[in-house]
PDB file of N, CA, C and O in Angstrom:
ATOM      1  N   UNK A   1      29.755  32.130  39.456  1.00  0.00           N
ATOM      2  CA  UNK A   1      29.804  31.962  38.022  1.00  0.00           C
ATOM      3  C   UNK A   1      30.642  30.740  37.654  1.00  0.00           C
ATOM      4  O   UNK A   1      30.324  30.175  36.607  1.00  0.00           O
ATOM      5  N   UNK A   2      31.445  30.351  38.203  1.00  0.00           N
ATOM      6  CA  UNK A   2      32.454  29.400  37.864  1.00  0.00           C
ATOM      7  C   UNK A   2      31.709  28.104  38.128  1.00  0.00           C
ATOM      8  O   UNK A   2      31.852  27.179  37.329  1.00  0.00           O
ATOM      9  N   UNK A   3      30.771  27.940  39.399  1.00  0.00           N
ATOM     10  CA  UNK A   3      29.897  27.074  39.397  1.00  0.00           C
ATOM     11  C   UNK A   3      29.015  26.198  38.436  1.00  0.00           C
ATOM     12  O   UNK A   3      28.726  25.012  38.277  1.00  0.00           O
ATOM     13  N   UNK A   4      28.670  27.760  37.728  1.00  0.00           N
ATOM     14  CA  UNK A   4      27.083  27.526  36.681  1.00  0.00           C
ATOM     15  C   UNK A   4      28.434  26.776  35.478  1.00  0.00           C
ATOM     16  O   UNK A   4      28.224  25.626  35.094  1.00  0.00           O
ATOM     17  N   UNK A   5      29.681  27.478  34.996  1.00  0.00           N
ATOM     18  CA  UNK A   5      30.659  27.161  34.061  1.00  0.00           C
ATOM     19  C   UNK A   5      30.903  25.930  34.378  1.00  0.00           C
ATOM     20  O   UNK A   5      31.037  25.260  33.354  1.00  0.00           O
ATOM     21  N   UNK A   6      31.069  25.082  35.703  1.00  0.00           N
ATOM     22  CA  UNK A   6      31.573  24.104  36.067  1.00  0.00           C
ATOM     23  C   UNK A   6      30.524  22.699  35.631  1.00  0.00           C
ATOM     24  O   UNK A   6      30.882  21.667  35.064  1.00  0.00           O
ATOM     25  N   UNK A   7      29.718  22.918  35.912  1.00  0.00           N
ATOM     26  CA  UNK A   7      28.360  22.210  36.599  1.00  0.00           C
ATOM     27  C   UNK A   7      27.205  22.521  35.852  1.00  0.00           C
ATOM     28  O   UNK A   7      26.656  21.988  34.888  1.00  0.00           O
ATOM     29  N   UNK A   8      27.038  23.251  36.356  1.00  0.00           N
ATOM     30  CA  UNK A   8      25.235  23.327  35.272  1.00  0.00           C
ATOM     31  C   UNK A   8      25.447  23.595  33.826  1.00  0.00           C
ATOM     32  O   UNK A   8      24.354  23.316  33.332  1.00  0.00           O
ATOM     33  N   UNK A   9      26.295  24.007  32.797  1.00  0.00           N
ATOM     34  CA  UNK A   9      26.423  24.398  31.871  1.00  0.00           C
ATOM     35  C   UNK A   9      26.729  22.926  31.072  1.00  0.00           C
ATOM     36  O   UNK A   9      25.893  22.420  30.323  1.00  0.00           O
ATOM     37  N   UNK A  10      27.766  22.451  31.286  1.00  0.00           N
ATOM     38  CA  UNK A  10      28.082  20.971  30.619  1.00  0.00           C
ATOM     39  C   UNK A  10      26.733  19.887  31.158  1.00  0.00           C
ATOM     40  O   UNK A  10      26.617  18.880  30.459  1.00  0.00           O
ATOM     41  N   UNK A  11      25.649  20.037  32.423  1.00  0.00           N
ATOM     42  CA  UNK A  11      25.270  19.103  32.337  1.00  0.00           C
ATOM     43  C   UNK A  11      23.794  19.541  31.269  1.00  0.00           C
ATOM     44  O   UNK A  11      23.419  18.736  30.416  1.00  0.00           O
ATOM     45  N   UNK A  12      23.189  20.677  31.436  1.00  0.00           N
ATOM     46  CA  UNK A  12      22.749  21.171  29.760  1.00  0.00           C
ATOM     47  C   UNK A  12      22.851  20.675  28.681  1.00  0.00           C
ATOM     48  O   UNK A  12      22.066  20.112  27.918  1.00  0.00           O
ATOM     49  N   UNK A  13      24.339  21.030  28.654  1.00  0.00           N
ATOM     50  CA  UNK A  13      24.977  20.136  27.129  1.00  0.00           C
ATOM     51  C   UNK A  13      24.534  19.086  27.060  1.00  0.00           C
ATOM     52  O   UNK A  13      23.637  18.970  26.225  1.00  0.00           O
ATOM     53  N   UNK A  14      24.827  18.112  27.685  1.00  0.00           N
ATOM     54  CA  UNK A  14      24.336  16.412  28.034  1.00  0.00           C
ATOM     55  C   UNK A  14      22.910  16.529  28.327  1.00  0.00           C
ATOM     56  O   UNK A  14      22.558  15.471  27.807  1.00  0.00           O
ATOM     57  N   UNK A  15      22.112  16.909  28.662  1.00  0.00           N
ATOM     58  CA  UNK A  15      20.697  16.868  29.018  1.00  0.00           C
ATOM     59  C   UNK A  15      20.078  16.782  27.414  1.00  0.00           C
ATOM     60  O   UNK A  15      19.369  15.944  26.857  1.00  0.00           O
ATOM     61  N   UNK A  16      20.895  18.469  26.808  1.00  0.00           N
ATOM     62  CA  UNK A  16      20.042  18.470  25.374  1.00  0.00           C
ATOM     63  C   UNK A  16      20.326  17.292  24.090  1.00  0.00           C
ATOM     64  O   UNK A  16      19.605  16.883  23.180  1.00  0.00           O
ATOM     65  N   UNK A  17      21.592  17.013  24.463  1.00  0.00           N
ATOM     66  CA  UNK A  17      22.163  16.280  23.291  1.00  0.00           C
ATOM     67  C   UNK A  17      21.438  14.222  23.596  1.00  0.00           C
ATOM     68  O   UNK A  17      21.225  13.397  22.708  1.00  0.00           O
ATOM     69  N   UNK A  18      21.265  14.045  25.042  1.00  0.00           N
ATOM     70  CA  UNK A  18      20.415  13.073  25.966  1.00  0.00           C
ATOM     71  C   UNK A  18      19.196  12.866  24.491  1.00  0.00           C
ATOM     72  O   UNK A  18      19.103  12.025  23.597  1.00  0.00           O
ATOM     73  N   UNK A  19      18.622  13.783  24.759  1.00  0.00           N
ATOM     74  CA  UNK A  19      17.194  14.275  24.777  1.00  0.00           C
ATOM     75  C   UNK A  19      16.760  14.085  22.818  1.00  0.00           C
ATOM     76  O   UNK A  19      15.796  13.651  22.189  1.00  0.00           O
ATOM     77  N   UNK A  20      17.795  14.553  22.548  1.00  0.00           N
ATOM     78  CA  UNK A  20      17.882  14.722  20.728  1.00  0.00           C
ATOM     79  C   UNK A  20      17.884  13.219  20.375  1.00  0.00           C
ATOM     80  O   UNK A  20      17.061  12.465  19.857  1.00  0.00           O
ATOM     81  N   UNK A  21      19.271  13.070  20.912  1.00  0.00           N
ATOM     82  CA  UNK A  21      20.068  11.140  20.795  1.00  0.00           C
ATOM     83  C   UNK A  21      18.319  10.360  20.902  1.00  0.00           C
ATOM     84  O   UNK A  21      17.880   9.632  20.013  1.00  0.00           O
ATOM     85  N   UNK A  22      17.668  10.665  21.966  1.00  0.00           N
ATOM     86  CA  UNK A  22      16.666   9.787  21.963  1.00  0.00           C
ATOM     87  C   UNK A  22      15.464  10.202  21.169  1.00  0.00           C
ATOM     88  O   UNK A  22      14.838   9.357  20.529  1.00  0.00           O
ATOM     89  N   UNK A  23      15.158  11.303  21.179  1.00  0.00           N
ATOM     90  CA  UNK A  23      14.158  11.366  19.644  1.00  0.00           C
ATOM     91  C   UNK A  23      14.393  11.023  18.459  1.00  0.00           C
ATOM     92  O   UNK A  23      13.474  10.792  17.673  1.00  0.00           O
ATOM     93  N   UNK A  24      15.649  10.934  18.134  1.00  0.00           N
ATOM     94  CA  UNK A  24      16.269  10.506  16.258  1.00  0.00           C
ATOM     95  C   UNK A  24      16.217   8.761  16.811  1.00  0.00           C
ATOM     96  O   UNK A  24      15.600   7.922  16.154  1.00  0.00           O
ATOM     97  N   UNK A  25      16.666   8.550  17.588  1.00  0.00           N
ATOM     98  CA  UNK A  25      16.303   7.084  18.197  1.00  0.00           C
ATOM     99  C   UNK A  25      15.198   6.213  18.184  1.00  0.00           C
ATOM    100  O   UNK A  25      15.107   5.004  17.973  1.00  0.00           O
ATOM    101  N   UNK A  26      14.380   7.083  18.455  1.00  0.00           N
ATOM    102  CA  UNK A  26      12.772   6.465  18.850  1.00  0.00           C
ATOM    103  C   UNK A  26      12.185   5.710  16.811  1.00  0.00           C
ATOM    104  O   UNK A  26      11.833   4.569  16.513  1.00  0.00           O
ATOM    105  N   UNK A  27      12.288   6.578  16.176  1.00  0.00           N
ATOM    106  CA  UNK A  27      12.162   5.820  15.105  1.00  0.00           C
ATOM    107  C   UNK A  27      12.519   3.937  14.671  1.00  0.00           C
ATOM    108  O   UNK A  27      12.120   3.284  13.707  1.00  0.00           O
ATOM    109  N   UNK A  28      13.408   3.525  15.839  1.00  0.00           N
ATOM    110  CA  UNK A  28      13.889   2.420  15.633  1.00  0.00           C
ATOM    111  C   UNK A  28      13.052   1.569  16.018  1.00  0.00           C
ATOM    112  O   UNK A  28      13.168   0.422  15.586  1.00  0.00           O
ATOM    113  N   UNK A  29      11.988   1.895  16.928  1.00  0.00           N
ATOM    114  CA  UNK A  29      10.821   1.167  17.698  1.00  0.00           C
ATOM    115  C   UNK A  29       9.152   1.518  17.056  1.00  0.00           C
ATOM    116  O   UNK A  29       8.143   0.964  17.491  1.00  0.00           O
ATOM    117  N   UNK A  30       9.162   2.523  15.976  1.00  0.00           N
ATOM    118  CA  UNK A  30       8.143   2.729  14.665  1.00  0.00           C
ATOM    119  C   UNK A  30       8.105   1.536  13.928  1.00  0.00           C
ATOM    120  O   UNK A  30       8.951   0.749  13.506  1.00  0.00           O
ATOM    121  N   UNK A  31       6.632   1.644  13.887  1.00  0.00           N
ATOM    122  CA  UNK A  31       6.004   0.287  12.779  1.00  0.00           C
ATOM    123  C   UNK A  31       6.883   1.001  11.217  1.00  0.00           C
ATOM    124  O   UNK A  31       7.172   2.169  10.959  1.00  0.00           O
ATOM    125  N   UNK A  32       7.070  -0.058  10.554  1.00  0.00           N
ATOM    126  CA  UNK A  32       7.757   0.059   9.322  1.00  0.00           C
ATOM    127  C   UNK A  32       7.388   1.071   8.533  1.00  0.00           C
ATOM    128  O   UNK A  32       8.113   1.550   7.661  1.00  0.00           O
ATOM    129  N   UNK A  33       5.708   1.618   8.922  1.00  0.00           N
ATOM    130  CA  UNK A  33       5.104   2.414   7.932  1.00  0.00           C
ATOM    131  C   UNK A  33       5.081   3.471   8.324  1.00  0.00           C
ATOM    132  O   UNK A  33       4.409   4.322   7.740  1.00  0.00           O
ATOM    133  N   UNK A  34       5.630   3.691   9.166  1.00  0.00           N
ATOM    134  CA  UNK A  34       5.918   5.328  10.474  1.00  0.00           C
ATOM    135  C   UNK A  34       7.610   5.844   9.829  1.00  0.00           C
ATOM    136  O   UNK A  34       7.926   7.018   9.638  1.00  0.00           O
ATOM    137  N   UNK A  35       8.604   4.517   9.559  1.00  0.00           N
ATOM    138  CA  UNK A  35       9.594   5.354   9.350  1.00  0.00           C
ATOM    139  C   UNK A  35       9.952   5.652   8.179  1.00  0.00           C
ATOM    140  O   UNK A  35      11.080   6.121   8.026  1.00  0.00           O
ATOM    141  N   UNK A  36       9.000   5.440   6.934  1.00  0.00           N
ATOM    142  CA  UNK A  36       9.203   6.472   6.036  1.00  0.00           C
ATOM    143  C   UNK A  36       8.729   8.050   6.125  1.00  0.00           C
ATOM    144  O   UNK A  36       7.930   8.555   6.914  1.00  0.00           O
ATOM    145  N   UNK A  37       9.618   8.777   4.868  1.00  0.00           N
ATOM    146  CA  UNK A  37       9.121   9.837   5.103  1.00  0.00           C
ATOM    147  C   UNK A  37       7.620   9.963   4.491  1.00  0.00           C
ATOM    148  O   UNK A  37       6.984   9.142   3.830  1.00  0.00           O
ATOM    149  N   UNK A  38       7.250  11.325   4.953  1.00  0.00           N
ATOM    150  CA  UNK A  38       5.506  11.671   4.811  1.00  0.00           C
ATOM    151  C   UNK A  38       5.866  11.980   3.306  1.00  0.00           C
ATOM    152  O   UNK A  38       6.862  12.505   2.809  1.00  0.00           O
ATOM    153  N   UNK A  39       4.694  11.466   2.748  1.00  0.00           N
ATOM    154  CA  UNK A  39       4.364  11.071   0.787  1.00  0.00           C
ATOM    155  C   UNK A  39       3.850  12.843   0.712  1.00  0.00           C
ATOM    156  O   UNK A  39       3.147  13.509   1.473  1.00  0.00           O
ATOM    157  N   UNK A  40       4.278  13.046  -0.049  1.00  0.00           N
ATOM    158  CA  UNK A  40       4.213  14.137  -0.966  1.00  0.00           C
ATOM    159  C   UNK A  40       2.961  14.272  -1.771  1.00  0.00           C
ATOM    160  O   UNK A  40       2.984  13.405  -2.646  1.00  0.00           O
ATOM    161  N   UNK A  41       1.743  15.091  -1.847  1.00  0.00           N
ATOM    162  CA  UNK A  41       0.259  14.677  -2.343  1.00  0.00           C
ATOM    163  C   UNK A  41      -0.132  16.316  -2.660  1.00  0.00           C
ATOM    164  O   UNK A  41      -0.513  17.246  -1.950  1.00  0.00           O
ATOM    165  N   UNK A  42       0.128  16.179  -3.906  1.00  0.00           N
ATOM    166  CA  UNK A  42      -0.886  17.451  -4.549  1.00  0.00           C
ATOM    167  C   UNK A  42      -1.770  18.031  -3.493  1.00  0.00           C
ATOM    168  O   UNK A  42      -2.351  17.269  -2.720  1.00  0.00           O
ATOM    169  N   UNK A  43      -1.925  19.420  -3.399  1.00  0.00           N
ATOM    170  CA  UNK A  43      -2.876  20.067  -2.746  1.00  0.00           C
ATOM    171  C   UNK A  43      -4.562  20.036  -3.414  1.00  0.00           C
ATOM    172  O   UNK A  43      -4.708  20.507  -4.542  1.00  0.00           O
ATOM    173  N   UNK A  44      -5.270  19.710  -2.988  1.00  0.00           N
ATOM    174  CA  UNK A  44      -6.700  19.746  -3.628  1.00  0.00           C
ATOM    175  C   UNK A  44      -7.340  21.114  -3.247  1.00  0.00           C
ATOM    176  O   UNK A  44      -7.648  21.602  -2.160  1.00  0.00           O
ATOM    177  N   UNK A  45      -7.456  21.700  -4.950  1.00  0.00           N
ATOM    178  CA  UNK A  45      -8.098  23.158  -4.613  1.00  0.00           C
ATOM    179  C   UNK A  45      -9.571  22.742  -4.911  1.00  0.00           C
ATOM    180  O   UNK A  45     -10.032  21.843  -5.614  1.00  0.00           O
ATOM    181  N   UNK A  46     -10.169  23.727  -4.118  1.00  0.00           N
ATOM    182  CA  UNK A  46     -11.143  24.163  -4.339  1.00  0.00           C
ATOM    183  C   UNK A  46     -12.077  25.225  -5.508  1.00  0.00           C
ATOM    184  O   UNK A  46     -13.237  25.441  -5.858  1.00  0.00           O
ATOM    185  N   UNK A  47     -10.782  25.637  -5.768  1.00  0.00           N
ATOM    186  CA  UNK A  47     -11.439  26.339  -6.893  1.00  0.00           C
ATOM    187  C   UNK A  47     -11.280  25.478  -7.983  1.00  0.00           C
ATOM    188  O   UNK A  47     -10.713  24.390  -7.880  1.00  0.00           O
ATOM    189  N   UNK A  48     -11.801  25.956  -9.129  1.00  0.00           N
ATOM    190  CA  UNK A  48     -11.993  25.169 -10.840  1.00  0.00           C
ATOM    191  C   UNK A  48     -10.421  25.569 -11.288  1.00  0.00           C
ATOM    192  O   UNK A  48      -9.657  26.522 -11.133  1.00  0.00           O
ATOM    193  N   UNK A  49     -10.411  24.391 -11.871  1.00  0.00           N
ATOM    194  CA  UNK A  49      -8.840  24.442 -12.400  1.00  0.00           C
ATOM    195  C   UNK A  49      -9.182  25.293 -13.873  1.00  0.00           C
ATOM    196  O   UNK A  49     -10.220  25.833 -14.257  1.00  0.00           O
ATOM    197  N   UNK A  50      -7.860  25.160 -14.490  1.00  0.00           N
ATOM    198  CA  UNK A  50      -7.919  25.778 -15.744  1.00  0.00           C
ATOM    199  C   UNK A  50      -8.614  24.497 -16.779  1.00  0.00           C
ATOM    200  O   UNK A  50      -8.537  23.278 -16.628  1.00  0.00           O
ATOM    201  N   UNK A  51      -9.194  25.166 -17.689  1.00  0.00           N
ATOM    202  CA  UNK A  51     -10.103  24.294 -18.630  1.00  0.00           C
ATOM    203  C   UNK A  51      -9.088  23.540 -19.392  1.00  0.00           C
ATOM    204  O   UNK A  51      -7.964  24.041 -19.392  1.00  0.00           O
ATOM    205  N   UNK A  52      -9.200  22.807 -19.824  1.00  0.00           N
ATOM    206  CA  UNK A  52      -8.182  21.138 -20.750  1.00  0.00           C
ATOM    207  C   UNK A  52      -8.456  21.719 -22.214  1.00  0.00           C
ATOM    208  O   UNK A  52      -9.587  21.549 -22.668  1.00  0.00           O
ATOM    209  N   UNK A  53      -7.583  22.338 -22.925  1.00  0.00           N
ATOM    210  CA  UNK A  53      -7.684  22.147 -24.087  1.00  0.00           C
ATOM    211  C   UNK A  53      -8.254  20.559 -24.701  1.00  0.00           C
ATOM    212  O   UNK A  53      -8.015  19.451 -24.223  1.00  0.00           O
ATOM    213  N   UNK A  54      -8.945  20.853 -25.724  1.00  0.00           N
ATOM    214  CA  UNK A  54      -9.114  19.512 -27.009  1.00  0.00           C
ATOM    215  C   UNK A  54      -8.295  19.149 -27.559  1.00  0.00           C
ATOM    216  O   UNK A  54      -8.357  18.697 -26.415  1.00  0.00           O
ATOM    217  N   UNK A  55      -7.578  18.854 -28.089  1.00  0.00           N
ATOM    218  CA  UNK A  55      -6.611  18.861 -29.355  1.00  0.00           C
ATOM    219  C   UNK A  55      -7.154  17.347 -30.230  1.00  0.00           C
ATOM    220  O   UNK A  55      -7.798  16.473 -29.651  1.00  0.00           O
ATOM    221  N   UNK A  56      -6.807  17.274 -31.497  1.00  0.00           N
ATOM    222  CA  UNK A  56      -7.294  16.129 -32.443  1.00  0.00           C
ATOM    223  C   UNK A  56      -6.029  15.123 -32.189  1.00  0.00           C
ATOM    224  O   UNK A  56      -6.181  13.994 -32.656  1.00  0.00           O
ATOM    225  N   UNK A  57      -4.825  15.381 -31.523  1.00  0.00           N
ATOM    226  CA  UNK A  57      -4.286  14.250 -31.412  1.00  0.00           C
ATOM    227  C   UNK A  57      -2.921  14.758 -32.362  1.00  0.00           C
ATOM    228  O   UNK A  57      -1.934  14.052 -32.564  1.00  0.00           O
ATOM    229  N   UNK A  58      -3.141  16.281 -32.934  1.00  0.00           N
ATOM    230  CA  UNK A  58      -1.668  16.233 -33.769  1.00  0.00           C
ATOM    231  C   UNK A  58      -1.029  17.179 -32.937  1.00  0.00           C
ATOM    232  O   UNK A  58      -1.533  18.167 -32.402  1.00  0.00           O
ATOM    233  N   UNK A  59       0.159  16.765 -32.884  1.00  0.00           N
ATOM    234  CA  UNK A  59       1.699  17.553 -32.238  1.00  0.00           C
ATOM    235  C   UNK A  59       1.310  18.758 -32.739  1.00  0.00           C
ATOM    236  O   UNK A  59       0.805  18.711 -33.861  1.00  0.00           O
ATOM    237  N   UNK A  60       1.414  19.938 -32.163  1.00  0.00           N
ATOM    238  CA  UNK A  60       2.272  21.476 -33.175  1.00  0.00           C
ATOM    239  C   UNK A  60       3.691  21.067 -33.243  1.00  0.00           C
ATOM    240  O   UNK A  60       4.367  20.244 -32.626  1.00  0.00           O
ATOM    241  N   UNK A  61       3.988  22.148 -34.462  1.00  0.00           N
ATOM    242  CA  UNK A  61       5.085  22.281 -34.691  1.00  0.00           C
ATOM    243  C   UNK A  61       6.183  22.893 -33.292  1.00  0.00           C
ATOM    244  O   UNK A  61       5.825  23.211 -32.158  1.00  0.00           O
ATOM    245  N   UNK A  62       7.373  22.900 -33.795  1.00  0.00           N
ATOM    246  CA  UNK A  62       8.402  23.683 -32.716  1.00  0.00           C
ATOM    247  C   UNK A  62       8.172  25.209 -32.772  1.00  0.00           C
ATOM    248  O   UNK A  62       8.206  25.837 -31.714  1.00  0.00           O
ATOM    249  N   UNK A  63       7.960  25.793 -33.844  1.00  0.00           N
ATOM    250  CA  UNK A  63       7.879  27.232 -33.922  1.00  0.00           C
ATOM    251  C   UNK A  63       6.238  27.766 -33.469  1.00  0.00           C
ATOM    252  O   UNK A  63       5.965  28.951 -33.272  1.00  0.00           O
ATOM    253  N   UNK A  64       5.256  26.643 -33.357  1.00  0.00           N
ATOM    254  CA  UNK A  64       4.612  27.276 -32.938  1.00  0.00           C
ATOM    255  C   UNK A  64       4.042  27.203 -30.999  1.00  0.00           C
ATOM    256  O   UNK A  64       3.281  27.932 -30.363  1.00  0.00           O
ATOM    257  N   UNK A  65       5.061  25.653 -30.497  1.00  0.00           N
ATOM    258  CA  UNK A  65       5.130  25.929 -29.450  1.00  0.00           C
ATOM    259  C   UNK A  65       5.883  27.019 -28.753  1.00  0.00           C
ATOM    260  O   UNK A  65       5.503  27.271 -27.610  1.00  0.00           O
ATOM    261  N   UNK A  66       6.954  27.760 -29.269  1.00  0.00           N
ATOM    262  CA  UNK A  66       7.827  29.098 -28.996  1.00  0.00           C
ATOM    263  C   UNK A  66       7.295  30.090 -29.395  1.00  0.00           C
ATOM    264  O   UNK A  66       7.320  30.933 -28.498  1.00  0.00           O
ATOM    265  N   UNK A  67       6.793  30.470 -30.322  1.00  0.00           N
ATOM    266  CA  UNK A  67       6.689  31.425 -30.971  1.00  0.00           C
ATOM    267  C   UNK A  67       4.463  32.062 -30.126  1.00  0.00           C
ATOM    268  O   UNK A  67       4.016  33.161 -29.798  1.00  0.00           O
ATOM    269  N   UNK A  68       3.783  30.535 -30.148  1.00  0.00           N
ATOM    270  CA  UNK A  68       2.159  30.532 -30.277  1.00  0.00           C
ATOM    271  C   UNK A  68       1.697  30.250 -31.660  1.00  0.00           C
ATOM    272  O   UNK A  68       2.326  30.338 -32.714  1.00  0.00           O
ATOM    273  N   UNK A  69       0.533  29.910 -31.451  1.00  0.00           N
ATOM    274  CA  UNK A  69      -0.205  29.835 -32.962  1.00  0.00           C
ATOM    275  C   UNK A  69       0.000  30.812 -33.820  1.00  0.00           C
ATOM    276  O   UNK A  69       0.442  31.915 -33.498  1.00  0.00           O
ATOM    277  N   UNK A  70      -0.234  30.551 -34.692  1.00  0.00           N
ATOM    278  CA  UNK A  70       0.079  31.678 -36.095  1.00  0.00           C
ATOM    279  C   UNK A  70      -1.467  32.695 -36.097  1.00  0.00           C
ATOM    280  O   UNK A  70      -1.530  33.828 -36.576  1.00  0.00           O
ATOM    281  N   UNK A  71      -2.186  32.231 -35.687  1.00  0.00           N
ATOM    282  CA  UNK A  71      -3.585  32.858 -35.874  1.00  0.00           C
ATOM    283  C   UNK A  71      -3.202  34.190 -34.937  1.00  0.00           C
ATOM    284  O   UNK A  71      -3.716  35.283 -35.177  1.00  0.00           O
ATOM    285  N   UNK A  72      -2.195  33.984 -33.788  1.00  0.00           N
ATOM    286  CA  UNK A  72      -2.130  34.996 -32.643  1.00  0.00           C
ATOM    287  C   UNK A  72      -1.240  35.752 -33.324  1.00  0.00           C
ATOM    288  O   UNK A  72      -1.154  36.958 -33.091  1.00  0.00           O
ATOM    289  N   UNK A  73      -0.565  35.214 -34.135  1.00  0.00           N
ATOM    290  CA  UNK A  73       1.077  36.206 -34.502  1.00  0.00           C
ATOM    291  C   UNK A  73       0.974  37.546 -34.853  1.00  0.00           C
ATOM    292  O   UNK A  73       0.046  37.730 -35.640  1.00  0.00           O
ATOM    293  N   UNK A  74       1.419  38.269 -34.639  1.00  0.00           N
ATOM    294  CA  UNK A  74       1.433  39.791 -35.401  1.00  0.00           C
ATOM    295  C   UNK A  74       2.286  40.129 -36.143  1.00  0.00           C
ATOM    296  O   UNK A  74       3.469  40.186 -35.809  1.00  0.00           O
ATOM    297  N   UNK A  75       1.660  40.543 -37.785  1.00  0.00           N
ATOM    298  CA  UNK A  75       2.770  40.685 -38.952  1.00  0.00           C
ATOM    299  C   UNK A  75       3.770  41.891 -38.502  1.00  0.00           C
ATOM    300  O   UNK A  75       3.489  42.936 -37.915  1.00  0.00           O
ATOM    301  N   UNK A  76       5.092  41.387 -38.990  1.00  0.00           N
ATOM    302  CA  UNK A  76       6.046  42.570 -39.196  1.00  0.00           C
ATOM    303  C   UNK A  76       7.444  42.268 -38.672  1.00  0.00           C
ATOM    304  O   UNK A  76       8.333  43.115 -38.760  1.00  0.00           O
TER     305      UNK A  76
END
């Protein structure tokens, strides 16, 4: 046991940390367009999205973006 503690255990250590050191490394020898990170891109569904309202081009009010249209409201 004192062996594996002596010897094989620290050279592990160094083997894995070897091994890391040179993969975070290797980026330095990537074409310019390899070492950015990967672009971020909407998923494309397949199913039908939700339908686009129309609108004529006028704002609602504040109370009726919080509240909904008045046509929906319920008195009381």
């Amino acid at each position: 046991m004192s062996f594996f503690r002596s010897y094989i255990a620290p050279l592990l250590i160094v083997l894995i940390f070897a091994v890391a050191m040179l993969a975070v490394s290797a980026r330095i020898f990537l074409p310019s367009d390899m070492m950015a990170p990967a672009p971020i891109e909407e998923p494309i569904s397949t199913v039908n999205s939700a339908p686009i309202a129309h609108t004529d081009g006028v704002m609602p009010e504040l109370s009726e973006l919080i509240h909904g249209p008045e046509s929906d409201r319920v008195a009381g």
